[in-house]
N, CA, C and O atoms as a DFTB+ gen file, in Angstrom:
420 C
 N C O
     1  1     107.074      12.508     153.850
     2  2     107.681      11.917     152.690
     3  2     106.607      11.628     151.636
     4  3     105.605      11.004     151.983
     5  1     106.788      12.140     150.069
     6  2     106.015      11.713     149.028
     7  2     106.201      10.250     148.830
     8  3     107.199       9.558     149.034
     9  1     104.801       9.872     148.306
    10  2     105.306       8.530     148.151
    11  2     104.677       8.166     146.320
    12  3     103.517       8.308     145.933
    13  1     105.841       7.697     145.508
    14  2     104.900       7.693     144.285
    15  2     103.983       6.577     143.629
    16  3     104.805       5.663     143.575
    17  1     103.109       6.189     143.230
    18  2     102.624       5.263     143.115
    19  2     102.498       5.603     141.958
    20  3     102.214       6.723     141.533
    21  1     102.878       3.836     140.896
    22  2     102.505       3.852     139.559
    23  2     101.466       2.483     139.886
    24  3     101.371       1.749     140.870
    25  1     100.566       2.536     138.232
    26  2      99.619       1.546     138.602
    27  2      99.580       1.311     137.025
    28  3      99.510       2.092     136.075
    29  1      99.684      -0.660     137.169
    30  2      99.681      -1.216     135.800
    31  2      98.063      -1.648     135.933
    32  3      97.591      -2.415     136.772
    33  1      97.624      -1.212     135.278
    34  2      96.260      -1.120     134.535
    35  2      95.503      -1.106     133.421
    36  3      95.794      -0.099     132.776
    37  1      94.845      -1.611     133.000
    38  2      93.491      -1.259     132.237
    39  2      93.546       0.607     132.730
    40  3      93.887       1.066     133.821
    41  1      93.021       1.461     131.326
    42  2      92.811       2.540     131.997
    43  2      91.567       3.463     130.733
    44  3      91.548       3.125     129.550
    45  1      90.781       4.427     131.200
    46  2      90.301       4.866     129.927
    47  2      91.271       5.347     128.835
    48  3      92.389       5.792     129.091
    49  1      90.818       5.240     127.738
    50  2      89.475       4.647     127.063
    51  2      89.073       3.751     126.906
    52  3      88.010       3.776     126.287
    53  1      89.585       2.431     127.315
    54  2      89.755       1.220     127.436
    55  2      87.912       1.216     128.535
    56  3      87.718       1.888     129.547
    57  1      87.106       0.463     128.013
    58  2      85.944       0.648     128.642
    59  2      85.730      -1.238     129.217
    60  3      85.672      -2.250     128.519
    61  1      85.644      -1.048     131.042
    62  2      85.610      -2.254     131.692
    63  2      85.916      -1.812     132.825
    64  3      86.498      -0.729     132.895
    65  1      85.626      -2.480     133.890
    66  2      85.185      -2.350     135.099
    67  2      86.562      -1.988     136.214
    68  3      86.641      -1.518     137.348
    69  1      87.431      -2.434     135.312
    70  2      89.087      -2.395     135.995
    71  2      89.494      -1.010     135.729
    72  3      89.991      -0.377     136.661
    73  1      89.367      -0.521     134.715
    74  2      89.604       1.022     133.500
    75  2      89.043       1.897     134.665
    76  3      89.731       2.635     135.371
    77  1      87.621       1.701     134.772
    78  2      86.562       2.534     135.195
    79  2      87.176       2.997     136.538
    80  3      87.543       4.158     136.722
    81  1      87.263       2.004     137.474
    82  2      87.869       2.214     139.140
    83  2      89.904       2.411     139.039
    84  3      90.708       2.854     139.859
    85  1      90.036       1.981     137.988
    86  2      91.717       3.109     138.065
    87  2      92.002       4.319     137.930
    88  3      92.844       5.055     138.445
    89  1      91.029       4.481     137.010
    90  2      90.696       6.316     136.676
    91  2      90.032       6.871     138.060
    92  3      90.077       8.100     138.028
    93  1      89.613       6.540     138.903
    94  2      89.205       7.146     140.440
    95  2      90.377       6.654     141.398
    96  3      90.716       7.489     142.237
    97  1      91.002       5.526     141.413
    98  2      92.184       5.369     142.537
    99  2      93.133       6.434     141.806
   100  3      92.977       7.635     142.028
   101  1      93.952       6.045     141.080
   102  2      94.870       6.702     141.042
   103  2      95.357       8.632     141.259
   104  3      96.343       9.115     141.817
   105  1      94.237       9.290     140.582
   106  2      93.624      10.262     141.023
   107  2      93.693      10.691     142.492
   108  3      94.558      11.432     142.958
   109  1      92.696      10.146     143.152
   110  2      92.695       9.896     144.417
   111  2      94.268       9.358     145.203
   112  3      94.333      10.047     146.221
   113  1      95.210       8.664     145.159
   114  2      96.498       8.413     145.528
   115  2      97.333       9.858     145.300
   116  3      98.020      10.393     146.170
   117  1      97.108      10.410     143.837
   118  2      97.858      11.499     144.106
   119  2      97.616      12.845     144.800
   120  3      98.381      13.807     144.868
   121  1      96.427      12.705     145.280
   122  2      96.056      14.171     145.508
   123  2      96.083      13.850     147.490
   124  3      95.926      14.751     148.314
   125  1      96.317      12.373     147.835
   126  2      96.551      12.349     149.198
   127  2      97.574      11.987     149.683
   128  3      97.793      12.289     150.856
   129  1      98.402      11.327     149.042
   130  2      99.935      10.755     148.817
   131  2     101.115      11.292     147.756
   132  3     102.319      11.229     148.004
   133  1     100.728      11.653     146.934
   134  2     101.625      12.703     145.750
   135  2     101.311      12.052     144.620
   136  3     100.303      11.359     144.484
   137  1     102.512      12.335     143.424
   138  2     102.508      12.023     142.304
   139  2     102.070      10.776     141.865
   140  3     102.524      10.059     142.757
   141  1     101.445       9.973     141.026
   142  2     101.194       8.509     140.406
   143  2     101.133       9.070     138.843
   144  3     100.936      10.161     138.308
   145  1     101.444       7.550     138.363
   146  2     101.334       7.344     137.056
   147  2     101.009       6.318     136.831
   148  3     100.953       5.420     137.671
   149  1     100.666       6.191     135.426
   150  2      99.630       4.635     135.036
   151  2     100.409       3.897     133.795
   152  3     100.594       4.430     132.701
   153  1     100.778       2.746     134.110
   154  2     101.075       2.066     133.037
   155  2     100.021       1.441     132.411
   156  3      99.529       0.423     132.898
   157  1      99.459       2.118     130.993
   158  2      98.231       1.179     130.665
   159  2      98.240      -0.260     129.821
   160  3      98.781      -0.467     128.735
   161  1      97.683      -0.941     130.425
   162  2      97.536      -2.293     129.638
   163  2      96.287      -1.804     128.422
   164  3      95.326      -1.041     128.520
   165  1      96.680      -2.420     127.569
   166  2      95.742      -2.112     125.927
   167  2      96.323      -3.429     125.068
   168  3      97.366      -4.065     124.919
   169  1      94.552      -3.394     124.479
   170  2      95.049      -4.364     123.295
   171  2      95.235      -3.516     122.194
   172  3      95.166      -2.298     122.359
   173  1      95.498      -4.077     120.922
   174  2      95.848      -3.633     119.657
   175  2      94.620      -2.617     119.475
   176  3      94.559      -1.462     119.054
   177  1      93.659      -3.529     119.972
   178  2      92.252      -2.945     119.334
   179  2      91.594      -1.340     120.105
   180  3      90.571      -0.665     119.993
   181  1      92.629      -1.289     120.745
   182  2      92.283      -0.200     121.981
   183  2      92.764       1.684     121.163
   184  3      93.654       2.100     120.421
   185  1      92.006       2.064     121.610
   186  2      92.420       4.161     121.369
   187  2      93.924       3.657     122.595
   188  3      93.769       3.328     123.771
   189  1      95.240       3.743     121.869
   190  2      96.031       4.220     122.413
   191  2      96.986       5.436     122.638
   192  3      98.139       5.557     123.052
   193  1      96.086       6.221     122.222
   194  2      96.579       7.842     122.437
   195  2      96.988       8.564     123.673
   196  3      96.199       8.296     124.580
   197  1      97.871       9.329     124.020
   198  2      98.156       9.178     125.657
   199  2      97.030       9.695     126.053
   200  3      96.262      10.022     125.149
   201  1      96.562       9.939     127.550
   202  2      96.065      10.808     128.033
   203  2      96.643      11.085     129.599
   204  3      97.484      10.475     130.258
   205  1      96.000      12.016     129.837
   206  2      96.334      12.550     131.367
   207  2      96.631      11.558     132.528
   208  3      95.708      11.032     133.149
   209  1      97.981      11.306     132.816
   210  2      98.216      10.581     134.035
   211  2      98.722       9.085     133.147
   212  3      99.382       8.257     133.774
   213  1      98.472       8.900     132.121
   214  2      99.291       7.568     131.859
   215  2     100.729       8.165     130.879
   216  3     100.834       8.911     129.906
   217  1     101.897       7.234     131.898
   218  2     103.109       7.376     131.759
   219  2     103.169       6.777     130.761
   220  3     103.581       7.454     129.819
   221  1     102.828       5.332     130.446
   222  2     103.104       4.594     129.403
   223  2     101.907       3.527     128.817
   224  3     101.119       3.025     129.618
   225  1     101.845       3.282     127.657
   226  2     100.916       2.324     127.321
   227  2     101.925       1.212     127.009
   228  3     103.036       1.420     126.522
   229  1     101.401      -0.060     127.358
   230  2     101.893      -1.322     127.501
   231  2     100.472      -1.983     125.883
   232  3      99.258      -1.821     126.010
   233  1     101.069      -2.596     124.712
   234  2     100.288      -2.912     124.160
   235  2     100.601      -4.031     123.937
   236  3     101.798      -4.297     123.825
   237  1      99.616      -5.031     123.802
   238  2      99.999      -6.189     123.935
   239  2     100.397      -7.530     122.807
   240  3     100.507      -8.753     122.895
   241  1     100.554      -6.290     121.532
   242  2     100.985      -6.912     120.346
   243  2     102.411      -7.050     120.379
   244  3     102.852      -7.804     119.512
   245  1     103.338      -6.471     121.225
   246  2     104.402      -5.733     121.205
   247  2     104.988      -6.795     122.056
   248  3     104.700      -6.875     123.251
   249  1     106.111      -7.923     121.247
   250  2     106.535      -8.889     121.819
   251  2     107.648      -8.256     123.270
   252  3     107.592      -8.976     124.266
   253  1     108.330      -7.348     123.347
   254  2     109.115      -7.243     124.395
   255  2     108.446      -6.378     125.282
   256  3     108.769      -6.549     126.457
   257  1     107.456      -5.335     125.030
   258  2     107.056      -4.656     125.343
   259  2     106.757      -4.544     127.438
   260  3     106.763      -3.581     128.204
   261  1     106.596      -5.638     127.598
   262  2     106.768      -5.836     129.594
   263  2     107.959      -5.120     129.733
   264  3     107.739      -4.407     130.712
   265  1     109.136      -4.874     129.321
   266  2     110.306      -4.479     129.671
   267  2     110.301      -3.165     129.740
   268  3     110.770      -2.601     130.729
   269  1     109.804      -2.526     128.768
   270  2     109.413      -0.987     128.926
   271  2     108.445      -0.707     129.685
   272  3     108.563       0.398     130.215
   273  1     107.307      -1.411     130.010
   274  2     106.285      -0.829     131.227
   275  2     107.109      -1.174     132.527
   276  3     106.832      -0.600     133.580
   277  1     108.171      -2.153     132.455
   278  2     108.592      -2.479     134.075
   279  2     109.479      -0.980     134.424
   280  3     109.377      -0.161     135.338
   281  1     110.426      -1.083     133.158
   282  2     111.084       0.095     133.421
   283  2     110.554       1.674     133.925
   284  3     111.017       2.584     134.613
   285  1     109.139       1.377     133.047
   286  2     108.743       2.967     133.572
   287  2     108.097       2.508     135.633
   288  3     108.197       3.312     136.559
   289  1     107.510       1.057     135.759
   290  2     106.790       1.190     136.869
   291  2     107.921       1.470     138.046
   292  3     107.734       1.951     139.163
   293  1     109.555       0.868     137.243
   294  2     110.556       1.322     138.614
   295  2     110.947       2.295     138.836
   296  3     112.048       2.371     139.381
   297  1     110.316       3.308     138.553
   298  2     110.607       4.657     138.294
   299  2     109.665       5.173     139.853
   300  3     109.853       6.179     140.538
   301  1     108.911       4.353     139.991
   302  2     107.700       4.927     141.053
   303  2     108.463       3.597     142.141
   304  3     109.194       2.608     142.098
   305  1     107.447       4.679     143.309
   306  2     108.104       4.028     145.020
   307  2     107.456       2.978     144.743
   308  3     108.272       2.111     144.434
   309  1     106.126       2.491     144.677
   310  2     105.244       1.702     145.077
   311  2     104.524       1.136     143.237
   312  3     103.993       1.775     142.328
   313  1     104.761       0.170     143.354
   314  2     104.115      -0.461     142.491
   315  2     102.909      -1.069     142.592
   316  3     102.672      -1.601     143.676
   317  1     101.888      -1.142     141.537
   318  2     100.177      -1.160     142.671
   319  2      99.679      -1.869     141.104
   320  3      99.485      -1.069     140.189
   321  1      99.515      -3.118     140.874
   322  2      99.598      -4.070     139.838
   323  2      97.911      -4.519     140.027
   324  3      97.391      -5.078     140.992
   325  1      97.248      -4.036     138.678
   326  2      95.918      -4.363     139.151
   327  2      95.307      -5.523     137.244
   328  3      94.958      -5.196     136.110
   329  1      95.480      -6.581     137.843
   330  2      95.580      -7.379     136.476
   331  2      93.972      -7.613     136.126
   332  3      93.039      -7.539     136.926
   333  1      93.894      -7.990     134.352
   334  2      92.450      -7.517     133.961
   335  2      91.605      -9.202     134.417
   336  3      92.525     -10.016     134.492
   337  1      90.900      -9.569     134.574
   338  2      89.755     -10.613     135.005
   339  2      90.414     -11.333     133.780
   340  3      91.126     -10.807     132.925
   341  1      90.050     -12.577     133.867
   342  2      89.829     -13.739     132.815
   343  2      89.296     -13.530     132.125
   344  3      89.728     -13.809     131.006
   345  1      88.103     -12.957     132.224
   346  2      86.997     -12.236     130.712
   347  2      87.107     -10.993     129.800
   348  3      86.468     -10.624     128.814
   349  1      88.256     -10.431     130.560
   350  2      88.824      -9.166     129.482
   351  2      89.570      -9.569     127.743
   352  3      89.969     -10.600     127.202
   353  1      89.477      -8.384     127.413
   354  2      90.381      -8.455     126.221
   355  2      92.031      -8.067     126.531
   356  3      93.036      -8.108     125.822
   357  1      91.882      -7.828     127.391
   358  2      93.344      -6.789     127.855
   359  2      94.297      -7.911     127.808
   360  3      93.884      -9.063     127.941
   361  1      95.770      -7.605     127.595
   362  2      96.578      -8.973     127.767
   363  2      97.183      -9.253     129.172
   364  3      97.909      -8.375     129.641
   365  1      96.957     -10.404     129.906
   366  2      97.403     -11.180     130.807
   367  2      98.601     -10.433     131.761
   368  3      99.657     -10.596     131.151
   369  1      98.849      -9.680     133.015
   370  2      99.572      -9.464     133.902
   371  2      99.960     -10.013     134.858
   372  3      99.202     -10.347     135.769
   373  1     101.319     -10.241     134.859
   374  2     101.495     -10.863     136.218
   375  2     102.611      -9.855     137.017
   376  3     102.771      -8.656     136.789
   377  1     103.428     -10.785     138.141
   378  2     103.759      -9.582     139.031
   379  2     105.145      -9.693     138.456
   380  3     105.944      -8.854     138.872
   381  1     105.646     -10.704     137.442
   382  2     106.855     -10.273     136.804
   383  2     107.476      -8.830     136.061
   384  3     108.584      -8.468     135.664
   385  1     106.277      -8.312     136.109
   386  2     106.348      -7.115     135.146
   387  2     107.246      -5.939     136.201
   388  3     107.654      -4.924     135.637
   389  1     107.499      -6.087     137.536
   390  2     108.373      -5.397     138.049
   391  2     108.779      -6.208     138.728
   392  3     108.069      -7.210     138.812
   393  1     110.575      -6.186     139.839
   394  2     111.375      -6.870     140.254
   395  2     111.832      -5.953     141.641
   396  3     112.799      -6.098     142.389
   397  1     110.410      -4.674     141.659
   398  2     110.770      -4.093     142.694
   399  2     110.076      -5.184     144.041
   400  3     109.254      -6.073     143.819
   401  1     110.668      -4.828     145.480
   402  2     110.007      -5.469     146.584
   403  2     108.817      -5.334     147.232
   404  3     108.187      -6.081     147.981
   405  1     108.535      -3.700     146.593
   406  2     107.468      -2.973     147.438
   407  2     106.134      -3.031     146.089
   408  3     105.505      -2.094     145.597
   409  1     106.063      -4.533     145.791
   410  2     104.938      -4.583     144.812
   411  2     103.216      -4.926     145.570
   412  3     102.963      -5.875     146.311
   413  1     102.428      -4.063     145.203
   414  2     100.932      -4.690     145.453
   415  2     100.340      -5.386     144.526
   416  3     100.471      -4.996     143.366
   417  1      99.881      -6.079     144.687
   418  2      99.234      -6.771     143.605
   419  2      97.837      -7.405     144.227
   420  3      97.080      -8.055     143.506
C-alpha cells in the first residue's frame, strides 16, 4: 500500500534550518513510501513562486489562508506537521491546521 505524506513546512527558498532538512525528508518519503507534497509556510517577505514538490504555499499575510493549506494537507494519508522554532520569521503552526487523526507533529 502507497502511503502519501504531505508536510507543512518551511521549505526552499525560504533559507533556515527547518527549509533546509524538509527539502531532504520529503524527497526521501517519496522515493521509499510514494507520493508527498509540501504545504509551504512563507512570510510575505518570502520568493513564493511554486517549485517542485510544493502543493501549496500557505502565506502568512493571508487572514483565512490555514483553511486552504488544511484542505490541501487532507488530501494526503499522513500528515507530518513540522512547525518553524520561536526564532523564525515564518508564521506560527499548530496542529489545528488539519482535523485528520493520523497527524505527526
Amino acid at each position: 500500500m502507497t502511503i502519501r505524506y504531505g508536510f507543512l513546512s518551511t521549505h526552499p527558498p525560504t533559507r533556515c534550518g527547518l527549509a533546509t532538512f524538509n527539502s531532504a525528508l520529503s524527497p526521501y518519503l517519496s522515493e521509499v513510501a510514494g507520493p508527498s507534497g509540501i504545504v509551504r509556510v512563507a512570510t510575505n517577505s518570502d520568493d513564493i513562486r511554486p517549485s517542485p514538490g510544493v502543493a501549496h504555499t500557505w502565506v502568512d499575510t493571508a487572514p483565512s489562508a490555514w483553511r486552504d493549506s488544511a484542505e490541501v494537507l487532507n488530501t494526503f494519508d499522513v500528515a507530518v506537521v513540522q512547525p518553524p522554532s520561536p526564532k523564525s520569521s515564518s508564521p506560527p503552526v499548530t496542529s489545528s491546521a488539519t482535523h485528520r487523526p493520523d497527524l505527526i507533529a
